[in-house]
C-alpha positions in Angstrom: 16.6 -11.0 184.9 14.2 -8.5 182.9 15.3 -6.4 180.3 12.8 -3.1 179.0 14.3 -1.3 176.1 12.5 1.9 176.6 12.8 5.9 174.8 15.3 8.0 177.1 12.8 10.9 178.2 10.7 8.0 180.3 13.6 6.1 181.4 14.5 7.2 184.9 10.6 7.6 185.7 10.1 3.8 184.6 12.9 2.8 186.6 11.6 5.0 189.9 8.2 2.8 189.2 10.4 -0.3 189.3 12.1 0.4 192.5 8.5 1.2 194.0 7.1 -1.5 192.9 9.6 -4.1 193.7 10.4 -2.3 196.8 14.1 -2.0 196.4 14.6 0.8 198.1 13.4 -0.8 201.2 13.6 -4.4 201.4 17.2 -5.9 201.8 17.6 -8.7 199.2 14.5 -7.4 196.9 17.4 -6.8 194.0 18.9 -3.8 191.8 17.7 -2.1 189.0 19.8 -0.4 187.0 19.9 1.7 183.5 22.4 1.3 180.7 22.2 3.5 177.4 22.1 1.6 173.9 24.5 3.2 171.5 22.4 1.1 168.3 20.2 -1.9 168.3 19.2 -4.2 165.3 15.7 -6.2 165.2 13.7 -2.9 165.9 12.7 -1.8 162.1 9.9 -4.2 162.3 8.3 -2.8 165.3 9.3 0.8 164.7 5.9 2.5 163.6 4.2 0.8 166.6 6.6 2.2 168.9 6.7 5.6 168.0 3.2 5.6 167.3 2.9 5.1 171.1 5.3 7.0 172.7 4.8 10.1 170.6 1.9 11.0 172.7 4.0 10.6 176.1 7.0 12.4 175.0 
């Protein structure tokens, strides 16, 4: 199991690239991927200025 915590605007794009890449769409058996949204998180204030430093650009 993988787990990406990633901004909402890029979500269903990053999951599309998943899919491609891992073939889901088209292999039986290659697995699921799947998006749930994250009403609050903890841990994050650390890395916060790195991560919107980096996805400001993209968004």
């Amino acid at each position: 199991m993988l787990l990406f915590l990633v901004a909402a605007p890029k979500a269903r794009e990053i999951l599309e690239t998943i899919a491609q890449a891992g073939a889901l769409d088209s292999e039986p058996g290659a697995g699921i991927a799947f998006q749930l949204a994250i009403e609050d998180a903890v841990g994050l204030s650390t890395q916060q200025a790195a991560l919107l430093s980096a996805i400001e650009e993209r968004i």
